[in-house]
C-alpha positions as a Python dict, from the first residue, in 0.01 Angstrom:
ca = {
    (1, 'X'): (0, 0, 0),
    (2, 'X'): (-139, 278, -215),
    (3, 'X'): (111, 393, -526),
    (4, 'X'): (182, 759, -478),
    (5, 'X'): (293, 982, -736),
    (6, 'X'): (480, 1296, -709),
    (7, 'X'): (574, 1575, -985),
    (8, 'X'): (946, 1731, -999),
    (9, 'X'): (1208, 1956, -1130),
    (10, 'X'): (1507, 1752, -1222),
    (11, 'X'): (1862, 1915, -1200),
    (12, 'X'): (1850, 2055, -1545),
    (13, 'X'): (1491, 2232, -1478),
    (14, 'X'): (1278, 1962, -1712),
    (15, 'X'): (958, 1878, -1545),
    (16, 'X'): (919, 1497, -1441),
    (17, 'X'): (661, 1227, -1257),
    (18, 'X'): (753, 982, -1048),
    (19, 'X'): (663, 677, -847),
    (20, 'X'): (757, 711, -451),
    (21, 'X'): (928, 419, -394),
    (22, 'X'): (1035, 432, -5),
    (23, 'X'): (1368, 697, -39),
    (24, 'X'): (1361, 736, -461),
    (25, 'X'): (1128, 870, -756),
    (26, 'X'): (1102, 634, -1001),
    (27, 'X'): (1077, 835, -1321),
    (28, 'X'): (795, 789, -1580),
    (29, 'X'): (882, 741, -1950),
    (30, 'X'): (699, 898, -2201),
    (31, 'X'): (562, 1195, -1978),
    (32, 'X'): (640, 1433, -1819),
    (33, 'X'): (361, 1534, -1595),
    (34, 'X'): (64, 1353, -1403),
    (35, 'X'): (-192, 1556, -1594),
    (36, 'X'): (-34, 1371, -1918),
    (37, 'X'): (-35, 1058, -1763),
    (38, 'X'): (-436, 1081, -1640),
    (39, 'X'): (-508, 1195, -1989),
    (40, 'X'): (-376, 870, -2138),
    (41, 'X'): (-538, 678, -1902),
    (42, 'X'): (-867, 766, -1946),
    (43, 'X'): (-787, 751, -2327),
    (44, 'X'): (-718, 379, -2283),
    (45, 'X'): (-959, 321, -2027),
    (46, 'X'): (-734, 233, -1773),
    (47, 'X'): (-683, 326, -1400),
    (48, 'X'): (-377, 581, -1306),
    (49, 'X'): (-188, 342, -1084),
    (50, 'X'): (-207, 68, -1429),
    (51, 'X'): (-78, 369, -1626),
    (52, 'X'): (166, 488, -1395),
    (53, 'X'): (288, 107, -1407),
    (54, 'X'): (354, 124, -1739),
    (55, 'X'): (468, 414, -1774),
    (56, 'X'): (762, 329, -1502),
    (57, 'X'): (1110, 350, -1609),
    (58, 'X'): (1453, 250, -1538),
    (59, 'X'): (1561, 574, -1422),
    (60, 'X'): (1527, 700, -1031),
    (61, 'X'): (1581, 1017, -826),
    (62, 'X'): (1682, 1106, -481),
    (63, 'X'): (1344, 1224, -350),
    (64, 'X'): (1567, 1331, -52),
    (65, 'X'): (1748, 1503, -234),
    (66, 'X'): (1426, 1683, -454),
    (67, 'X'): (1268, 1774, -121),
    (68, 'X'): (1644, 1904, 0),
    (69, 'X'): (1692, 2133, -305),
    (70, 'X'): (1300, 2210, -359),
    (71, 'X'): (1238, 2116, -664),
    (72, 'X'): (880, 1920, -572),
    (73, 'X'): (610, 2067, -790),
    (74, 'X'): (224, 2073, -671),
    (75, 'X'): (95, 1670, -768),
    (76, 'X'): (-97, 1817, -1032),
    (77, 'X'): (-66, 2107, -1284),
    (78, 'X'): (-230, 2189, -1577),
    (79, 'X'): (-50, 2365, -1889),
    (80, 'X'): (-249, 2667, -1874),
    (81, 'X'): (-310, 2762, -1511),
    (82, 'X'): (-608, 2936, -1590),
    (83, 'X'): (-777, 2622, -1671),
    (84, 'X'): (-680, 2464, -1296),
    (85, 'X'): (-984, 2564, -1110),
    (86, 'X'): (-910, 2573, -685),
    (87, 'X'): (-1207, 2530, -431),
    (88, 'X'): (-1330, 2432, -126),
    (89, 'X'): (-1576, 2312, 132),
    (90, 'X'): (-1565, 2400, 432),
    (91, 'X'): (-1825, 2320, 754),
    (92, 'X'): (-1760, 1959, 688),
    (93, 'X'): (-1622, 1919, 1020),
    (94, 'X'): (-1719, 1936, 1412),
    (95, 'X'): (-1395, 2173, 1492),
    (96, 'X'): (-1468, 2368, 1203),
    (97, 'X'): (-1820, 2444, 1282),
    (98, 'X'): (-1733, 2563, 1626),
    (99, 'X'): (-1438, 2754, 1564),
    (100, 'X'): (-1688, 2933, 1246),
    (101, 'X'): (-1971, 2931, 1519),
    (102, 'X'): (-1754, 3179, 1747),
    (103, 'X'): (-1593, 3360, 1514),
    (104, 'X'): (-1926, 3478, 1409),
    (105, 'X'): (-2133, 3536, 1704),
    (106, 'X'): (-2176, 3863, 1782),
    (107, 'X'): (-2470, 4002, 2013),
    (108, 'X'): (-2741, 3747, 2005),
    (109, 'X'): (-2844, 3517, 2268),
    (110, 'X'): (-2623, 3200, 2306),
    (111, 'X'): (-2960, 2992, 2230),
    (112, 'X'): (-2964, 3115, 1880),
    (113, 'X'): (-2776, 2936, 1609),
    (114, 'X'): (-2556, 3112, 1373),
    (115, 'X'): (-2572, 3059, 998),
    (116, 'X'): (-2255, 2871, 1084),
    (117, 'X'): (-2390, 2617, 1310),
    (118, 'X'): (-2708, 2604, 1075),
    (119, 'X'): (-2532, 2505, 779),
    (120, 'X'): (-2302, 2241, 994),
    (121, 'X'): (-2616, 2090, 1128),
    (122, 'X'): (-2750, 2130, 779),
    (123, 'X'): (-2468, 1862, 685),
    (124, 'X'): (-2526, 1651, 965),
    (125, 'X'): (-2888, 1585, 897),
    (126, 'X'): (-2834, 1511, 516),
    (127, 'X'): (-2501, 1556, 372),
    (128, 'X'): (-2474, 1175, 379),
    (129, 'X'): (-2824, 1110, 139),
    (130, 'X'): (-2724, 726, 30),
    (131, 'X'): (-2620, 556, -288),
    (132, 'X'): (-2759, 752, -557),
    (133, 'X'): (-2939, 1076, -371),
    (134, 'X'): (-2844, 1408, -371),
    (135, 'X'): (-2798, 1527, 2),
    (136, 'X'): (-2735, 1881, 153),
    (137, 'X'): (-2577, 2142, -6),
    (138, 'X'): (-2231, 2341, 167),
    (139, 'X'): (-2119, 2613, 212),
    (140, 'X'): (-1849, 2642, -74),
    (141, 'X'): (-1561, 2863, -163),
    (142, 'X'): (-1299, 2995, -530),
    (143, 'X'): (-975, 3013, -374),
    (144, 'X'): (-814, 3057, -731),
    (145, 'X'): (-681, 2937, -1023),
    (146, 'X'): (-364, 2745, -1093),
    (147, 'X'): (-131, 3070, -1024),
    (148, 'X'): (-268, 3073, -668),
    (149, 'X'): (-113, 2733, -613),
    (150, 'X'): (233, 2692, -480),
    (151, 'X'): (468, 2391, -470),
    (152, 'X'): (549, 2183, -132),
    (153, 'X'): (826, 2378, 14),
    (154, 'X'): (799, 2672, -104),
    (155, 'X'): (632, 3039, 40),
    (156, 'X'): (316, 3100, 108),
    (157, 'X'): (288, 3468, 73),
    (158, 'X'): (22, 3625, 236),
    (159, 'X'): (-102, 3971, -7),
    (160, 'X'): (-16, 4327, 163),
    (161, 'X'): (-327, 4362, 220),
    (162, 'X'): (-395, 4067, 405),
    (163, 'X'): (-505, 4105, 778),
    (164, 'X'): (-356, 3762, 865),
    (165, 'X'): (-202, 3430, 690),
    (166, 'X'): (-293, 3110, 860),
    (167, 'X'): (-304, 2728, 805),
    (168, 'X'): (-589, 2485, 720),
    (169, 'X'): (-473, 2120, 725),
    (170, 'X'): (-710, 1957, 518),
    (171, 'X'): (-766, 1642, 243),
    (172, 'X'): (-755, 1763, -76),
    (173, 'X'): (-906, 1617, -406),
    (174, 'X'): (-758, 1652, -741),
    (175, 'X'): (-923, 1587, -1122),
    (176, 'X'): (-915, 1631, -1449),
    (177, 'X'): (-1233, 1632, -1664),
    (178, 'X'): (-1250, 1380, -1947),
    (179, 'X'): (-1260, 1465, -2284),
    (180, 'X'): (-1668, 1352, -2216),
    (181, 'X'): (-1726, 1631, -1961),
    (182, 'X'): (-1741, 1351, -1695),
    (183, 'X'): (-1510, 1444, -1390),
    (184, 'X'): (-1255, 1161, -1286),
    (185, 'X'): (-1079, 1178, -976),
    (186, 'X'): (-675, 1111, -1031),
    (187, 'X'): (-685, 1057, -595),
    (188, 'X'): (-605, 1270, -255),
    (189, 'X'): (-290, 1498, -118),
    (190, 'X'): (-280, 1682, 191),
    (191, 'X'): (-373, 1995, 145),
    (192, 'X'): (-302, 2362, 298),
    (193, 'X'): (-567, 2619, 211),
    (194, 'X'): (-426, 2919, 399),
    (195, 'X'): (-655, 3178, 445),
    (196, 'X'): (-697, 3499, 630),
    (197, 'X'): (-902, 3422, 893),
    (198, 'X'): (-838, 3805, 1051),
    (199, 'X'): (-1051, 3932, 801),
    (200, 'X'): (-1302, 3671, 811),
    (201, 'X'): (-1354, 3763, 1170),
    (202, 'X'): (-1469, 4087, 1057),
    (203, 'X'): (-1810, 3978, 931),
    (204, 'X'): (-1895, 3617, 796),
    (205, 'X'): (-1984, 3800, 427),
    (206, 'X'): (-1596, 3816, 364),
    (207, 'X'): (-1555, 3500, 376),
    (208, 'X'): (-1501, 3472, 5),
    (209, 'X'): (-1248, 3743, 30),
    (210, 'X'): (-1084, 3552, 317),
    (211, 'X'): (-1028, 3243, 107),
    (212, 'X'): (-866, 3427, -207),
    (213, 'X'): (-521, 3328, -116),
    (214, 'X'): (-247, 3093, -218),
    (215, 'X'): (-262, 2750, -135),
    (216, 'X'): (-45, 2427, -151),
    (217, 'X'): (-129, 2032, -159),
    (218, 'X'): (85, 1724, -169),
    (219, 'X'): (420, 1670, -225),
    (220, 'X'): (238, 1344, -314),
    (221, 'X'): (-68, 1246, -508),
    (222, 'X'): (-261, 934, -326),
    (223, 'X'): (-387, 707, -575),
    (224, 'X'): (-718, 523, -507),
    (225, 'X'): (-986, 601, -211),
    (226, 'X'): (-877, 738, 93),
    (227, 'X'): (-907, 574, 405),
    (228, 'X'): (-1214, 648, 610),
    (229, 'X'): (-1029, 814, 954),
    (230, 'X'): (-761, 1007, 854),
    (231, 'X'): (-518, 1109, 1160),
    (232, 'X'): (-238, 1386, 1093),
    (233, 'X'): (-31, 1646, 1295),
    (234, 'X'): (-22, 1970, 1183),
    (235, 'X'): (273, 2249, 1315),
    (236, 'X'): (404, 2553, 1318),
    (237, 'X'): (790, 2619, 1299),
    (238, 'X'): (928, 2932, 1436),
    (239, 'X'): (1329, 3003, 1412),
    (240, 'X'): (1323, 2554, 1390),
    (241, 'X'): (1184, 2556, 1689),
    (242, 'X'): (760, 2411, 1748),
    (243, 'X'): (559, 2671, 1864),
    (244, 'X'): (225, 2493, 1797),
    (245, 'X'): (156, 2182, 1712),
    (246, 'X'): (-215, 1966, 1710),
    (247, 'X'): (-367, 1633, 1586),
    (248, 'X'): (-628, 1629, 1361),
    (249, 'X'): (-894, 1414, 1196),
    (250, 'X'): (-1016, 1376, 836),
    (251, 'X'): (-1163, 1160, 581),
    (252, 'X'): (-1516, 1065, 555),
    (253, 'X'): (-1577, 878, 978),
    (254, 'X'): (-1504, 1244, 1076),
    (255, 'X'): (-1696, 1450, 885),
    (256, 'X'): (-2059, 1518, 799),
    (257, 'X'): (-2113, 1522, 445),
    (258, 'X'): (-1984, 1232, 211),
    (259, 'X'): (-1704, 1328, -14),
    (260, 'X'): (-1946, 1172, -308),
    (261, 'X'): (-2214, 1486, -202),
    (262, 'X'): (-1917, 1725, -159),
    (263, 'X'): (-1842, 1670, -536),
    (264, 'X'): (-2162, 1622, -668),
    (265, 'X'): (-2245, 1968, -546),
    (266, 'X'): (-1914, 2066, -722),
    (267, 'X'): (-1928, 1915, -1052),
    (268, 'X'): (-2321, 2010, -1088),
    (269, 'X'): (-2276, 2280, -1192),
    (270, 'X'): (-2161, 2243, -1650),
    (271, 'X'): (-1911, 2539, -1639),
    (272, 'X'): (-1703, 2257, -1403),
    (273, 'X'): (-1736, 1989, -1650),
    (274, 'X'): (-1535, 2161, -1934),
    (275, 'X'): (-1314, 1882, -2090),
    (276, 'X'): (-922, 1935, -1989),
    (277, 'X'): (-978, 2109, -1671),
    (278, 'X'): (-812, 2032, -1382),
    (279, 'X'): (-1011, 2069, -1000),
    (280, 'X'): (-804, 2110, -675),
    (281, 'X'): (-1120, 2072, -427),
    (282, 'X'): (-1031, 2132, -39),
    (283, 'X'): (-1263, 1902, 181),
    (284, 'X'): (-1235, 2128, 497),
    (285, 'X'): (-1066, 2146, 865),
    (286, 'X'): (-1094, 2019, 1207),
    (287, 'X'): (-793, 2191, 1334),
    (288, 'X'): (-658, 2540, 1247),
    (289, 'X'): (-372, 2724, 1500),
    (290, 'X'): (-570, 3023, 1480),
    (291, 'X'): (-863, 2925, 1695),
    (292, 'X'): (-579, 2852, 1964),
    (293, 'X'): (-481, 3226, 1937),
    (294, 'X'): (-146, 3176, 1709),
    (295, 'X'): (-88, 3473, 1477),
    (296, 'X'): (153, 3355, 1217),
    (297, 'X'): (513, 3524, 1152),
    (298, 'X'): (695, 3576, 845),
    (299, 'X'): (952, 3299, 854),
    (300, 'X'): (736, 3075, 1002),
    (301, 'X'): (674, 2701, 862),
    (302, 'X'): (400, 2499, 851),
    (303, 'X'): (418, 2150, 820),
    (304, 'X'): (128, 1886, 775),
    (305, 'X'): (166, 1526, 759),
    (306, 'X'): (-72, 1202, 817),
    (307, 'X'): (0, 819, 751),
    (308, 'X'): (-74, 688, 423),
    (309, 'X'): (48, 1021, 222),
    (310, 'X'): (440, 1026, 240),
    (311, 'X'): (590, 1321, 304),
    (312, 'X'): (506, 1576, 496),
    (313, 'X'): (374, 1918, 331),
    (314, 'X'): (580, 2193, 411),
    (315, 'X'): (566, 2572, 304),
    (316, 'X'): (738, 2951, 461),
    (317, 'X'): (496, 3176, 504),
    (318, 'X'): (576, 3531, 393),
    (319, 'X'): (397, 3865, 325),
    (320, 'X'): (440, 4017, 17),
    (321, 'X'): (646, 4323, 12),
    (322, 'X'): (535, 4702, -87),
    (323, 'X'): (240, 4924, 23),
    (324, 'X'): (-167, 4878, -6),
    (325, 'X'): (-201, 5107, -274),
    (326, 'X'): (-515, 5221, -482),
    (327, 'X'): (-546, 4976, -814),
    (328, 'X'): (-697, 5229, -1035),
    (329, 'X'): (-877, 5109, -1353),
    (330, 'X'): (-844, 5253, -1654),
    (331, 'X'): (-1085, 5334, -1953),
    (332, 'X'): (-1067, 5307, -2303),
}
């Protein structure tokens, strides 16, 4: 069984990392965060799960009762959350592609292809190039930085002038760059990028305004690769009662690019190679509730979960309070 890791909040407020070990955390020694611990290891040349080993101490924690009290922090964090960088892919999967395709269609003939469909089929034809080839490039997306990012059970808020707040169940990856420039994968959480898909509607070129909205991933940080078909359920919680709920399929059997081209076309680029940076990377969706006509509620919960990554991801969804005013900018 992979190890999975999980940052926390114990009861005093002190920041820990811990080992899920079926209903505890067992705590580290000698950190205090993951992003410490990966740091170490690639000092010493060692993998995260041998570092996390030795690194475990005596000392455990109700992960019921973390998850109970919300005190789960995102899997990965860096100090200064300007130097956590959050992206995405997205058009890495069949559902995604067609939900895209008719989202975007407007008056042309049902035998032309959109941009959508072109870059999905794009990724079908070469977003799997072989051992050391460069393949397709996707469509990519900023979502953020590290103050975008919120922690497993807590709200999602969607901005006031947001158009709509809805989930995207999807595998995320998380790194740190060495102190090389090389990027070095720590492992996978479930990840979702909530996004206002509303105002994508609108017209395909605001996509990138679409996407700049919170996000969360985890509670837990899978160590080594993922497996290759990836089956979770994702939901939608209304007053604790289901009002949606749908299966859906990741990791790399259901999707058309390789995850290796989906970073390469990342990590190409030197200003994402800076040593000490932390990546959050969102691989894209098959399933989203919006494409079945859901508009999300404040008060509403989303949950995500999939075998082989613990606990489920849970998060509120609010909309932040006040009016849509002018931001004015001032001169000096």
């Amino acid at each position: 069984m992979s190890v999975r890791l999980v940052q926390f909040l114990d009861k005093q407020g002190h920041q820990k990392a811990g080992i899920v070990s079926e209903d505890a955390l067992q705590i580290l020694e000698g950190v205090s965060s993951i992003y410490e611990l990966a740091m170490k290891a690639i000092e010493k040349e060692i993998t995260l799960a041998e570092a996390a080993e030795k690194h475990r101490g005596g000392e455990e924690a109700s992960y019921a009762a973390v998850i109970d009290e919300k005190r789960l922090l995102p899997p990965i964090t860096h100090p200064d959350a300007s130097r956590c960088h959050v992206t995405g892919t997205g058009l890495t999967h069949l559902g995604s592609a067609d939900t895209r395709d008719k989202m975007h269609k407007t008056e042309v003939k049902e035998t032309d292809l959109t941009d959508s469909m072109k870059m999905f089929r794009s990724g079908l034809a070469e977003g799997r190039p072989g051992e050391g080839k460069i393949g397709a490039q996707p469509e990519w997306f900023y979502k953020g930085n590290g103050s975008f990012v919120v922690a497993p059970e807590q709200p999602l808020i969607s901005p006031v002038f947001g158009e709509d707040g809805g989930e995207e169940p999807e595998l995320a990856g998380l790194y740190v760059i060495a102190p090389d420039g090389t990027p070095v994968r720590l492992g996978f959480a479930l990840g979702n990028e909530f996004s206002d898909h509303v105002t994508e509607r609108q017209n395909y070129l605001l996509l990138a305004h679409s996407k700049l909205r919170q996000s969360s991933f985890g509670p837990e940080l899978r160590l080594g690769e993922p497996p290759a078909d990836i089956r979770g359920t994702s939901r939608i919680r209304r007053g604790g009662e289901v009002i949606w709920e749908k299966s859906f399929l990741t990791g790399e059997a259901n999707m058309s690019h390789s995850l290796a081209n989906l970073e390469h076309h990342h990590f190409k680029y030197r200003e994402h190679r800076i040593p000490g940076d932390v990546h959050v990377h969102y691989f894209g969706t098959a399933t989203l509730s919006f494409a079945d006509g859901i508009r999300t509620e404040p008060g509403d919960v989303f949950e995500i979960e999939a075998e082989g990554f613990g606990q489920p991801l849970r998060n509120p969804v609010e909309t932040a309070p006040g009016e849509n005013i002018l931001v004015r900018v001032k001169a000096i």
